[in-house]
Structure formats: structure tokens, C-alpha cells
C-alpha positions as CSV (number, residue, x, y, z in Angstrom):
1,X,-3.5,7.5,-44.5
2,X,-4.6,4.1,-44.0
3,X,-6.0,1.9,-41.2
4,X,-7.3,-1.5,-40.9
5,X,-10.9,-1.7,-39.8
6,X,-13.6,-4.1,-40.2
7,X,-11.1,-6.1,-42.4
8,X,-10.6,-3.8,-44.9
9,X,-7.7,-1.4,-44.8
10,X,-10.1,2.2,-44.9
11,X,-8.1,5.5,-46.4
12,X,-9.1,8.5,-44.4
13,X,-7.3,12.1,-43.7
14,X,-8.2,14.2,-40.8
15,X,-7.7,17.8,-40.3
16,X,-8.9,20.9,-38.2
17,X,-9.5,20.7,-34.9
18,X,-12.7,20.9,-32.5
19,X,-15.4,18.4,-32.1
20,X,-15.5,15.6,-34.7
21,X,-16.9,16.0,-37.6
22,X,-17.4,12.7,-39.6
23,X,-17.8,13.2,-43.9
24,X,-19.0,10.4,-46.0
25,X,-19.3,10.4,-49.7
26,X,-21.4,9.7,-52.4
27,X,-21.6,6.1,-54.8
28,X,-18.9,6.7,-57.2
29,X,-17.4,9.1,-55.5
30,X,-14.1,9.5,-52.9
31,X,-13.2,12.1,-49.6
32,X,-12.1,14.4,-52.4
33,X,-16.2,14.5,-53.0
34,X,-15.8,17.0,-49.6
35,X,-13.2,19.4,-51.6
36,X,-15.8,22.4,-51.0
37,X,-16.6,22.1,-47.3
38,X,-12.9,21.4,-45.9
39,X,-11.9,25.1,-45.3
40,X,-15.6,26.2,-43.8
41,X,-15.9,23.3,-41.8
42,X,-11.9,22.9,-40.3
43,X,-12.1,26.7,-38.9
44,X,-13.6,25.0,-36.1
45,X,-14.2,21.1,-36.1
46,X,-11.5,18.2,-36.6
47,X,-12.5,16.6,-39.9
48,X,-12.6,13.0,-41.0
49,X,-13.5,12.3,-44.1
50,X,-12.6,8.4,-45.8
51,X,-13.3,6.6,-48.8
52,X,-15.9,4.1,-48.6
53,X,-15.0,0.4,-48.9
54,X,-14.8,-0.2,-52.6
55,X,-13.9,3.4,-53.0
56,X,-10.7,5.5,-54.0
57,X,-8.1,4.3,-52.0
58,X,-10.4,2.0,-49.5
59,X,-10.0,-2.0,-49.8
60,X,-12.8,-3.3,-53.1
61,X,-13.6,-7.1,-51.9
62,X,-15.8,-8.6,-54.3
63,X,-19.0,-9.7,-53.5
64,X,-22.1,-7.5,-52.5
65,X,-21.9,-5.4,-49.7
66,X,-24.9,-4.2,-47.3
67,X,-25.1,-0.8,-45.0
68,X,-24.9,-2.9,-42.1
69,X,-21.7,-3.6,-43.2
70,X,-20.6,-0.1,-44.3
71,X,-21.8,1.0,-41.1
72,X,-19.3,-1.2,-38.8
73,X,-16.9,-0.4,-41.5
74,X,-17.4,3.5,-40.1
75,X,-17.8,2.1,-36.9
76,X,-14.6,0.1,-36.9
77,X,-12.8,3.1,-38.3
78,X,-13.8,5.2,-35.3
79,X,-12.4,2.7,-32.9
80,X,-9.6,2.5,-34.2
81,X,-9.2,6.4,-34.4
82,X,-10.7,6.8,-30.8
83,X,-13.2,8.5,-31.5
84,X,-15.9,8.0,-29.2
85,X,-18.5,10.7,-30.8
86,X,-18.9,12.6,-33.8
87,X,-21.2,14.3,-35.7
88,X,-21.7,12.9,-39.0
89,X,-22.5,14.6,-42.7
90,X,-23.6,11.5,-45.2
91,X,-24.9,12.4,-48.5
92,X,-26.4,10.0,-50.7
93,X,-25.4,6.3,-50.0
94,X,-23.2,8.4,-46.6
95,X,-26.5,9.6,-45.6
96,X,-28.0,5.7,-46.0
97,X,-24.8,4.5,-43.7
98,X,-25.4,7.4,-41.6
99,X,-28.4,6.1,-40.4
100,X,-28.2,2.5,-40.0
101,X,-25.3,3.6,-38.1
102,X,-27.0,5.6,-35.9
103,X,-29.6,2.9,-35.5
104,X,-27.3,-0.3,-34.6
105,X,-25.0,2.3,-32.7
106,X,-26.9,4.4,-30.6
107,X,-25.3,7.7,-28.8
108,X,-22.3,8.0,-31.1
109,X,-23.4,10.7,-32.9
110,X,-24.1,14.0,-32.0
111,X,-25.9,14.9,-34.9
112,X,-26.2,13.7,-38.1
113,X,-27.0,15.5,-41.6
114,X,-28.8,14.1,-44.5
115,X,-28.1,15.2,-47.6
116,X,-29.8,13.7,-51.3
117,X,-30.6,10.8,-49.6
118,X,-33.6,8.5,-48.9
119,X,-34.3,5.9,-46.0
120,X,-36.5,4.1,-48.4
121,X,-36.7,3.2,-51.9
122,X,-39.9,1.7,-54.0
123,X,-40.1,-2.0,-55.1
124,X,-39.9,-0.5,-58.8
125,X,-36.4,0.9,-58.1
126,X,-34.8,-2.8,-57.7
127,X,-34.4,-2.9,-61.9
128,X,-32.7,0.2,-62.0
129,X,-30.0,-0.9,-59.6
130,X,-30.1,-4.2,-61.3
131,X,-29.4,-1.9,-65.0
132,X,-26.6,0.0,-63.3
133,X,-24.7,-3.2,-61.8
134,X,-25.3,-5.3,-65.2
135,X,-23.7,-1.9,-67.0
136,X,-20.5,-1.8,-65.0
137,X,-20.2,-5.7,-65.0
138,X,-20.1,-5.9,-69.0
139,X,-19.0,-2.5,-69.9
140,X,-16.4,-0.7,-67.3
141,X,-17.3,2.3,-65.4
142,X,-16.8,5.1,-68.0
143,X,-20.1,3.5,-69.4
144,X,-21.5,4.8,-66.5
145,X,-20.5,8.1,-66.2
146,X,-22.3,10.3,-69.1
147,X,-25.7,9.2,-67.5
148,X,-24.8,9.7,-63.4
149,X,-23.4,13.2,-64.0
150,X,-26.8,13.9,-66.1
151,X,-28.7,13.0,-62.5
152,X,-25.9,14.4,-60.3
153,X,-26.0,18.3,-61.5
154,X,-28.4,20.6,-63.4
155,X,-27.7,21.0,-67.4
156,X,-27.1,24.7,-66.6
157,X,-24.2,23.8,-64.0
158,X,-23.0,21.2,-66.4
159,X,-22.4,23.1,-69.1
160,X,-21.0,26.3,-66.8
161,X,-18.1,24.5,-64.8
162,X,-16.7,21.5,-67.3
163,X,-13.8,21.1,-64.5
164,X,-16.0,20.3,-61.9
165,X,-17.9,17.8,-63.7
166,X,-14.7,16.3,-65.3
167,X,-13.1,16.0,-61.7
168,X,-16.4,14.0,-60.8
169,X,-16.7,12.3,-63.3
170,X,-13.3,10.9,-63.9
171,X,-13.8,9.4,-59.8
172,X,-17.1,7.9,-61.3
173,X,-14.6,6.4,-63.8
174,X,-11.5,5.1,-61.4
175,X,-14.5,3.6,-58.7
176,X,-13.4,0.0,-59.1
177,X,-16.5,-2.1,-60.0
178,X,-16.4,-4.5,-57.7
179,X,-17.0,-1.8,-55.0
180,X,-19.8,0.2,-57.4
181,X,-21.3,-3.2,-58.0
182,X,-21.1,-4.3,-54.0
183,X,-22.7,-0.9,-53.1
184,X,-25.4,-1.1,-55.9
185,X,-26.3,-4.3,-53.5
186,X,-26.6,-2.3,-50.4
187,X,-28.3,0.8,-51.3
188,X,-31.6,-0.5,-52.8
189,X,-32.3,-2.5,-49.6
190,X,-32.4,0.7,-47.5
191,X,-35.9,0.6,-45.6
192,X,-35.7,3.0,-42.4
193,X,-38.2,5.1,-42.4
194,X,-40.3,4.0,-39.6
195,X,-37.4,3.2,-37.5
196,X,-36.3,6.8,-38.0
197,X,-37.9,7.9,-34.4
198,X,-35.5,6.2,-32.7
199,X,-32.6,8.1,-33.4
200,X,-32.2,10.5,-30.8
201,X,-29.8,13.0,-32.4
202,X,-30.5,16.1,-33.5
203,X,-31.1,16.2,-37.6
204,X,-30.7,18.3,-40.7
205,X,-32.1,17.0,-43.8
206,X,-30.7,18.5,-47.0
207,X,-31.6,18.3,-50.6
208,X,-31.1,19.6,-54.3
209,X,-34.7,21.2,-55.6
210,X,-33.4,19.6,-58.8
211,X,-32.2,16.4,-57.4
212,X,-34.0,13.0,-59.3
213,X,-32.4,10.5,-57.8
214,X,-33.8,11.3,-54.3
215,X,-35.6,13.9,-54.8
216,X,-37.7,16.3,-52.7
217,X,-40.1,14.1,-51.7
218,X,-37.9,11.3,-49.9
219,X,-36.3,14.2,-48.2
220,X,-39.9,15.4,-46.9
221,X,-40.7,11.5,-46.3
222,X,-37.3,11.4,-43.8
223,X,-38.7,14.9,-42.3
224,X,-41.9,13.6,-41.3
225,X,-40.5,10.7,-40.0
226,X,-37.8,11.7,-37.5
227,X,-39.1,14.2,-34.9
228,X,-37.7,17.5,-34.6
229,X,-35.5,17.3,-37.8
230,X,-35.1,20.3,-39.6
231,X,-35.1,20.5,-44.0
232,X,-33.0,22.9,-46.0
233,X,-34.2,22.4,-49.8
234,X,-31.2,24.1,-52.2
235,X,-32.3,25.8,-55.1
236,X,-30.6,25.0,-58.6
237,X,-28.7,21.9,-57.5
238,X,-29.5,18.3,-58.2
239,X,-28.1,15.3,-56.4
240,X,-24.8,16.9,-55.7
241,X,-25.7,19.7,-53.9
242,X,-22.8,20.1,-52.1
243,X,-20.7,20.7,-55.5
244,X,-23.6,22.5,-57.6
245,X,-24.1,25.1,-54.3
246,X,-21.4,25.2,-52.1
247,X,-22.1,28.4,-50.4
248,X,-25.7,27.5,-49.8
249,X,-24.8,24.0,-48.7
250,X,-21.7,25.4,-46.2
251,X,-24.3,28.0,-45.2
252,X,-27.1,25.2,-43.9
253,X,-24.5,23.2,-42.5
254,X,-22.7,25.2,-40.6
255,X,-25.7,26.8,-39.4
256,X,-27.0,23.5,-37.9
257,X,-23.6,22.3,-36.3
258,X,-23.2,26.0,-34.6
259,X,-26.4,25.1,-33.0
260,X,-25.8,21.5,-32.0
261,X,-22.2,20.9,-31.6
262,X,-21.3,21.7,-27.8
């Protein structure tokens, strides 16, 4: 389904039923990203999961985009849905918009889960987003896929389940570039870590022993910074975790929204 929000029409799909629980997807990636955690989580929560502007079915303006405004494009989408609280499962570039969400819109969530994400990135990072966006610009998006899934699962998962990796890669390859390029923008400029005390919800932070992309330590870094937050590292999974180990990911997740959601 489709809704206009923010100025963009947003695709979404809801299902389940209990307290929300708001999904939100990796760069490159769509809802479909959430394949592996719909039947554990809809047992007991109502489910929204959307595609990120410049993403599957979602609106791809040109032009670069910032989390703010991938934030009030969630925001706008819950409006418009009525939902007034949710908890919220970002992993990746949905873990960045997770929190500038919960910083410009305090009290809306009820939690919030971090997975293979960062709220910072080094000054030396800038040229690698820099590489990626100057790839997709001259070369298409299937120029960028061979190297992403090489980050996004281990070699050993890679070479185990070629269906997997095809699925994800071929939504690497039908991400328009105008919305890979306008989120390349955002993500680098992500710098949150000391404001990270201020969100008030409780917090799970979750990553991939294997991840490279934001590994281990930027998980830790979040940790540290955001009293009372709890850290699940996954063996043998990358950045991906929640494709490379779904039972371990469901397991931690789960776990943490049993505890929180009331």
C-alpha cells in the first residue's frame, strides 16, 4: 500500500496485531529486507515495515537527502497511519533514522533497537561514500552489488545460501540511484553519539561479530553512550545479521520487546 507523507508517496504493509512495531531497512535494501522476522514478530505485535524514500516502491526525488529528512518521512508516515507510539527496529541506515527520530521526536517510541549501525562515522569515511555515489552515478547499481554483498554476509554464508544472497542482491540492483545516491548523502553526516543520553527509551543494540561496515566497535561506542542500553553481539554474521542469523537475531529481539513492550 501507499500513502502520501512528507511529500513523497511511502509504500508500507502492516500486519499482526498488538503494540506497534515499526521495521526499517537497510541502504539498498526494501520491507522485503524484514522477510525473516515477520512470522516471530506478528504472533504478537502489529507490524509496519516501509520502504525508505528512494527505495522499492517509495517515491526516488533526486537530489541528496539527510536523516532529518528520513526521519519526518517516518514521522509523517505515522501520522498519517495514527500511530501515536511504536517501537522501532532500524538496522543500518534504519538504525541512523531511528535515532534522529528519536531525538527531534521525543516520547514516540517505546523502544528502539539498533542493529549494524553507527551514530558516528570518522572524517576518513567521507571518500568511501564519495566512491560509492560516483560508482552508481557512472556505472548503474549492479556495479555495486558484487562488493556490498562481500561486506553484508560472511564468505561461508555466501557461498552456503546463493538464494539469499541473489534475493539481496538483485534489491541492491532495482534500488534506483537517485535514492542510493541521496542516502549516500545522509548517512556519512550521522554524528549522535553524545546526544545519545537524551533518548529516554529503553535500547537494544545489535551487531554481526563479522560485520565491517559498522563493526563491533561503533556498536560498543552507541553502548557506552546511551545509559542502560543493553548489546547482543551475533556470532558468524556480518552486516546483515538479521538474514545471516535469523534465529539468533529473532531470539535477541524478541527477548527485548517481551521485556519492554507493555
Amino acid at each position: 500500500m501507499k500513502i502520501k507523507a512528507n511529500g513523497i508517496n511511502i509504500n508500507y504493509e502492516i500486519a499482526g496485531d498488538g503494540p506497534w512495531v515499526a521495521l526499517s531497512h537497510s541502504l539498498a535494501c526494501n520491507l522485503h529486507m524484514w522477510d525473516e522476522q515477520m512470522a516471530a514478530l506478528t504472533k504478537n505485535y502489529r507490524v509496519l515495515r516501509y520502504d525508505t524514500r528512494g527505495h522499492g516502491q517509495s517515491d526516488a526525488p533526486a537530489g541528496a537527502y539527510t536523516l532529518e529528512q528520513l526521519a519526518d518521512d517516518a514521522h509523517g508516515l505515522f501520522n498519517a497511519l495514527g500511530i501515536k507510539h511504536a517501537h522501532w527496529v532500524g538496522l543500518s541506515m534504519g538504525g541512523m533514522i531511528g535515532q534522529t527520530f528519536a531525538l527531534k521526536y521525543p516520547g514516540v517510541f517505546k523502544s528502539m533497537v539498533l542493529a549494524d549501525t553507527t551514530s558516528r562515522y570518522p572524517a576518513d569515511s567521507a571518500q568511501a561514500w564519495a566512491d560509492r555515489i560516483k560508482l552508481a552515478q557512472t556505472q548503474g547499481m549492479a556495479a555495486v552489488v558484487d562488493g556490498t554483498l562481500a561486506r553484508w554476509f560472511t564468505e561461508p554464508y555466501r557461498q552456503a545460501n546463493p538464494p539469499a544472497v541473489t534475493r539481496v542482491g538483485n534489491s541492491i540492483r532495482s534500488t534506483p540511484v537517485a535514492g542510493f545516491v541521496g542516502c549516500c548523502h545522509a548517512i556519512p553526516q550521522i554524528d549522535l553519539t553524545h546526544r545519545l543520553q537524551e533518548i529516554g527509551c529503553p535500547t537494544l543494540i545489535i551487531v554481526g561479530e563479522q560485520d565491517p561496515g559498522t563493526p563491533v566497535a561503533m556498536a560498543r561506542e552507541i553502548h557506552e553512550a546511551k545509559p542502560g542500553s543493553e548489546l547482543v553481539i551475533i556470532p558468524s554474521a556480518a552486516h546483515l545479521s538479521n538474514i545471516e542469523q535469523p534465529q539468533a537475531f529473532n531470539a535477541a529481539l524478541l527477548g527485548f520487546l517481551g521485556r519492554v513492550a507493555k
